[in-house]
Legacy VTK file of the C-alpha trace (Angstrom):
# vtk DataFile Version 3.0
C-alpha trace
ASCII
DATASET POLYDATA
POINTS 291 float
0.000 0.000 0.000
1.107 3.211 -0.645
2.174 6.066 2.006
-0.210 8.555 3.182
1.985 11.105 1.646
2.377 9.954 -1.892
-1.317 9.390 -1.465
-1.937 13.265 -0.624
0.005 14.089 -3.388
-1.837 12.392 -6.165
-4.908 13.796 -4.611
-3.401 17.413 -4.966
-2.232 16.715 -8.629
-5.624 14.968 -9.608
-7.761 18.292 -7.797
-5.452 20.318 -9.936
-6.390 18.603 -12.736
-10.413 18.435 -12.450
-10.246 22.509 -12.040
-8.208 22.389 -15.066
-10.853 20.341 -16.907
-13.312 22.293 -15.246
-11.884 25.519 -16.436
-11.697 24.299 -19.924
-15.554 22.981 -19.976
-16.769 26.271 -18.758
-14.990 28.095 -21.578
-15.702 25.510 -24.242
-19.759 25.743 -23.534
-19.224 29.363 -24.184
-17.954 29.064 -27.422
-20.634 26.123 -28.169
-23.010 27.936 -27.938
-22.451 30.880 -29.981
-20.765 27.693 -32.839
-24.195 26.603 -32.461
-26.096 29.936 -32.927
-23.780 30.733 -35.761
-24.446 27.082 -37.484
-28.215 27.095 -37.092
-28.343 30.615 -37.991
-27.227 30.510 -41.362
-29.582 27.053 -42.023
-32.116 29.925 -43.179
-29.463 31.643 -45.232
-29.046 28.768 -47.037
-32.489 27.591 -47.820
-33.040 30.774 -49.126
-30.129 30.655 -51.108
-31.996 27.023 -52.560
-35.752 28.569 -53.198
-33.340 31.003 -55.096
-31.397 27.853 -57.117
-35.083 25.975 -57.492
-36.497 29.203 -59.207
-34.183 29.136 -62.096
-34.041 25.265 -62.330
-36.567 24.669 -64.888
-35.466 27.919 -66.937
-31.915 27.478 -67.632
-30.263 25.200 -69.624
-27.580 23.173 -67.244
-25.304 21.475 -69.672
-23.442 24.483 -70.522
-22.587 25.268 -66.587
-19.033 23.987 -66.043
-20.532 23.151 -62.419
-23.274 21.016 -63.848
-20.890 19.079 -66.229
-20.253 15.614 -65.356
-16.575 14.700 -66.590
-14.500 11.424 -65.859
-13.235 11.291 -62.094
-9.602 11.031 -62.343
-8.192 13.176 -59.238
-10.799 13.694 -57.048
-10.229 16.762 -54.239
-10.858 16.824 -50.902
-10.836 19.594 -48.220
-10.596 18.326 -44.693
-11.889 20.304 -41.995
-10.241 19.175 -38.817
-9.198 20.973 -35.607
-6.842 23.594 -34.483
-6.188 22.127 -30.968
-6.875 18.710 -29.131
-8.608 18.030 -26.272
-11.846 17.046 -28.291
-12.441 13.516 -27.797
-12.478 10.609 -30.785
-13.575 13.934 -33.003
-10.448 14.201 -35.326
-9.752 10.629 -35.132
-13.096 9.642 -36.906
-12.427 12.066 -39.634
-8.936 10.678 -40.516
-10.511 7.347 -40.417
-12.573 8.385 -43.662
-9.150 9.742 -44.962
-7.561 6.466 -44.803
-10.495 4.980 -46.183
-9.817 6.569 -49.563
-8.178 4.670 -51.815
-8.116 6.502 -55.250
-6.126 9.757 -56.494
-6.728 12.523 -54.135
-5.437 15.977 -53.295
-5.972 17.212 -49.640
-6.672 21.441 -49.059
-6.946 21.210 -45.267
-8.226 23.633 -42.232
-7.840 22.994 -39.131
-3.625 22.220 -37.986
-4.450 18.708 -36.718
-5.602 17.960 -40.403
-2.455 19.637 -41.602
-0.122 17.394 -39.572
-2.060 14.279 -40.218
-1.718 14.992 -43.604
2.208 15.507 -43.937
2.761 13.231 -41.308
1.489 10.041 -43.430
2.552 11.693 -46.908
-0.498 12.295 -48.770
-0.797 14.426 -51.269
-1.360 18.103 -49.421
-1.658 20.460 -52.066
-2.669 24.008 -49.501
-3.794 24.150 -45.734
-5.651 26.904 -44.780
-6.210 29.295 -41.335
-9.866 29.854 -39.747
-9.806 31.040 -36.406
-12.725 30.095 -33.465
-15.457 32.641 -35.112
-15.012 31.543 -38.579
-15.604 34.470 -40.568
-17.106 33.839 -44.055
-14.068 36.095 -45.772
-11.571 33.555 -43.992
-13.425 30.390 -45.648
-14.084 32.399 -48.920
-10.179 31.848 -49.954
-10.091 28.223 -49.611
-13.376 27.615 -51.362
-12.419 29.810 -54.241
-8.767 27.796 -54.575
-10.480 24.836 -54.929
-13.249 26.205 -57.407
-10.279 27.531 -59.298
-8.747 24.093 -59.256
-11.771 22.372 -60.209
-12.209 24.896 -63.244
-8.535 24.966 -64.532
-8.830 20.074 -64.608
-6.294 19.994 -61.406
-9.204 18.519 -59.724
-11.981 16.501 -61.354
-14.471 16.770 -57.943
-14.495 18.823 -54.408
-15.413 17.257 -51.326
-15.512 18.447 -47.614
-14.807 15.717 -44.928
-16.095 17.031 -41.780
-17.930 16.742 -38.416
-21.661 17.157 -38.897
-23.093 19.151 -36.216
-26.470 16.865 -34.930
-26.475 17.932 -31.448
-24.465 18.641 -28.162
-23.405 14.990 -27.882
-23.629 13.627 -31.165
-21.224 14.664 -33.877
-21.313 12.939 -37.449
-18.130 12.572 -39.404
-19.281 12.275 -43.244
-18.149 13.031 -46.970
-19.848 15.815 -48.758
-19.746 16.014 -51.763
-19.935 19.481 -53.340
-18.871 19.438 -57.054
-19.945 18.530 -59.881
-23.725 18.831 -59.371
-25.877 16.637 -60.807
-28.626 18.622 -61.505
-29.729 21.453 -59.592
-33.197 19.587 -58.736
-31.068 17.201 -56.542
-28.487 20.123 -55.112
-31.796 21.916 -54.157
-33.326 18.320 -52.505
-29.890 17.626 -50.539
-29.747 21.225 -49.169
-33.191 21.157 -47.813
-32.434 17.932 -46.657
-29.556 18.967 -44.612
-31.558 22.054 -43.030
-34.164 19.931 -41.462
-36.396 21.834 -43.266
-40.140 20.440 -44.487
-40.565 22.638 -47.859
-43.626 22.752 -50.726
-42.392 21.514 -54.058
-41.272 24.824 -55.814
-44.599 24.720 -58.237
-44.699 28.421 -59.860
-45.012 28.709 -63.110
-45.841 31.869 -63.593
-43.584 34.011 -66.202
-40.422 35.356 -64.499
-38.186 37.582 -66.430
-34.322 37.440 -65.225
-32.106 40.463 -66.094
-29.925 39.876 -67.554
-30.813 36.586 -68.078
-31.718 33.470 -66.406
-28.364 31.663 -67.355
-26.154 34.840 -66.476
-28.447 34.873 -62.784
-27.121 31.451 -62.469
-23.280 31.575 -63.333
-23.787 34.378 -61.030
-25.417 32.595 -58.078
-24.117 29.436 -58.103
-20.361 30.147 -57.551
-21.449 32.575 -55.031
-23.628 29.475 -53.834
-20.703 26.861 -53.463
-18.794 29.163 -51.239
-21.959 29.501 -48.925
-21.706 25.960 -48.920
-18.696 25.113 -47.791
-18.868 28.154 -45.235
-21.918 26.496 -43.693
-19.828 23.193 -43.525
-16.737 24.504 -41.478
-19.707 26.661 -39.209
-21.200 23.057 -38.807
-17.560 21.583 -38.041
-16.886 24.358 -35.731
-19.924 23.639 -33.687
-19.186 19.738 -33.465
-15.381 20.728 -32.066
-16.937 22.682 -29.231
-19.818 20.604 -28.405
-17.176 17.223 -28.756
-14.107 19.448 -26.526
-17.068 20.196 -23.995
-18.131 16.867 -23.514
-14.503 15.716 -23.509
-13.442 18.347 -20.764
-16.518 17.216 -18.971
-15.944 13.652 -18.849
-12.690 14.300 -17.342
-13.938 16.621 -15.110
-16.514 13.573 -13.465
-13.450 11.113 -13.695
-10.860 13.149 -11.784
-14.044 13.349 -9.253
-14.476 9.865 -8.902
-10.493 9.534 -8.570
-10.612 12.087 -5.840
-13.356 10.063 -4.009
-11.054 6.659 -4.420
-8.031 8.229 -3.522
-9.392 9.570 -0.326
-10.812 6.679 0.663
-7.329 4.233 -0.115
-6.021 7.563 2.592
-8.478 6.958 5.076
-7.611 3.563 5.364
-3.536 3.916 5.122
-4.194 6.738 8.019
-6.113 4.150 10.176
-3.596 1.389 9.138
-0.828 3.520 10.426
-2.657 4.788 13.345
-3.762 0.880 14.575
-0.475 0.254 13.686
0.802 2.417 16.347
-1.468 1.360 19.081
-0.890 -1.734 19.118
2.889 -1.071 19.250
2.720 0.853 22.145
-0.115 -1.964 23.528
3.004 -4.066 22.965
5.989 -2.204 24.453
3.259 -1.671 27.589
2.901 -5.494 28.051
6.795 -6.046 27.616
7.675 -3.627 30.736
LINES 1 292
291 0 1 2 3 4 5 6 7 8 9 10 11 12 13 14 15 16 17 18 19 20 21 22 23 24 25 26 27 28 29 30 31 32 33 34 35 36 37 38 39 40 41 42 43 44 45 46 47 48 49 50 51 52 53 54 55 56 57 58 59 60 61 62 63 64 65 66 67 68 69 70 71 72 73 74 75 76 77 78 79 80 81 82 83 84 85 86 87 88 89 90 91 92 93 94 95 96 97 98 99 100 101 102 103 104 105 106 107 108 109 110 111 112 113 114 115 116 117 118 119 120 121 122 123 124 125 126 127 128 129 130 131 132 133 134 135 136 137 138 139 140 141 142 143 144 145 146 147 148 149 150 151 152 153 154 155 156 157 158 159 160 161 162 163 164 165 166 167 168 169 170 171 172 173 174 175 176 177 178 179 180 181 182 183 184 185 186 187 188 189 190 191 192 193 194 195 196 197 198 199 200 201 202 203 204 205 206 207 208 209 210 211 212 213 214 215 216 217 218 219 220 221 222 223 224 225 226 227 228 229 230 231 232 233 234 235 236 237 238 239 240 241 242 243 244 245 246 247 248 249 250 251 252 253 254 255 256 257 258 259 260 261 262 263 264 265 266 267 268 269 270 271 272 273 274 275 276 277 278 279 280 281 282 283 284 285 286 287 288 289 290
């Protein structure tokens, strides 16, 4: 059995550690909670954005968007939204699991600096990381959204994907593949967007004559560039929500187990402390009896 003092010390370093954990909860619900205002915020935004998309679907003629245009898959890209920091439970390790999964060409464009090291560190095919700090301003996601669209449009990339953590709810975080471009038809884009709002919608049903200025084609090279960047924008808000709901929940859980150690600990003292103090009772019983 251990001594009453190394006991006390483990005690003192695991207390030290739960208001650590503690510390790091408290903070991390703060920024959940505006992640999660920010994420379900822009859900509208983006349906909006769709009603917009379903308006011009039956009035444009989609096989001369270079977005619409199916072409052979030879390099596919990927942009991996990952974490800046640790501390956030099996969160990052589920994404890199669908990394690994992939078997065909691929180039990586990364956020998030765990991403980035994962990345180099088993020597895949990185082509840019990029920087989005904790409020994820739509200007900081714009320039990795464009890169890739500019990628996709010059061949370097034949499709653009997102891997990242799905934002359900506070305890349940959903580590999926997105896929972004080429669209098959802006029917189905519209479909998977309302899909991933939540929301219940009419089918868009109005036929009465619209008339587009310019045009309806020139409204929709317009909007739907504009549109992808939205997109991915609402993904990293959505990925951003999942890292502080999953870092709360982790901080949390540590927070309860270096309680329950606390409790153990103490008790395993108690009894060393009585040990020690029958212990010296009965020696003194003994030295008594002796003389």
């Amino acid at each position: 059995m251990a001594s009453t003092r190394d006991i006390r010390r483990r005690i003192k370093s695991v207390k030290n550690t739960r208001q650590i954990t503690k510390a790091m909860e408290l903070v991390a619900a703060s920024k959940m909670k505006k992640a999660q205002a920010a994420a379900l915020a822009g859900r509208a935004y983006a349906q909006l954005m769709a009603d917009m998309l379903a308006a011009l679907a039956t009035r444009v003629d989609e096989s001369h968007h270079p977005f619409l245009t199916q072409r052979e898959v030879k390099t596919r890209g990927v942009l991996l939204i990952s974490t800046d920091k640790g501390l956030c439970g099996p969160l990052n390790a589920n994404l890199f699991k669908l990394v690994t999964d992939i078997k065909t060409p691929v180039k990586f464009y990364v956020i998030g600096r765990k991403g980035a090291q994962f990345i180099a560190r088993t020597k895949r095919n990185m082509v840019a990381d990029f920087t989005v700090s904790d409020r994820a301003a739509f200007s900081e996601v714009k320039v990795a959204s464009e890169f890739m669209v500019a990628q996709f449009l010059e061949g370097a990339i034949d499709t653009i994907e997102v891997i990242y953590p799905r934002f359900k709810n506070t305890l349940i975080q959903e580590s999926i593949v997105r896929p972004v471009l080429p669209l098959h038809n802006l029917k189905e884009f519209v479909a998977s967007v309302q899909a991933d709002t939540g929301a219940v919608r009419v089918p868009h049903t109005d036929d009465r004559e619209m008339l587009f200025e310019p045009g309806a084609n020139q409204v929709l090279e317009a909007l739907l560039p504009f549109y992808v960047n939205r997109n991915i924008y609402q993904l990293v808000l959505s990925a951003k929500a999942s890292e502080q709901s999953a870092r709360m929940v982790a901080m949390k859980t540590a927070k309860d187990n270096a309680t329950k150690l606390v409790g153990e600990l103490s008790l395993e003292y108690n009894k060393a402390r009585q040990a020690a103090i029958t212990q010296e009772i009965l020696e003194i019983a003994a030295s008594a009896f002796a003389a």
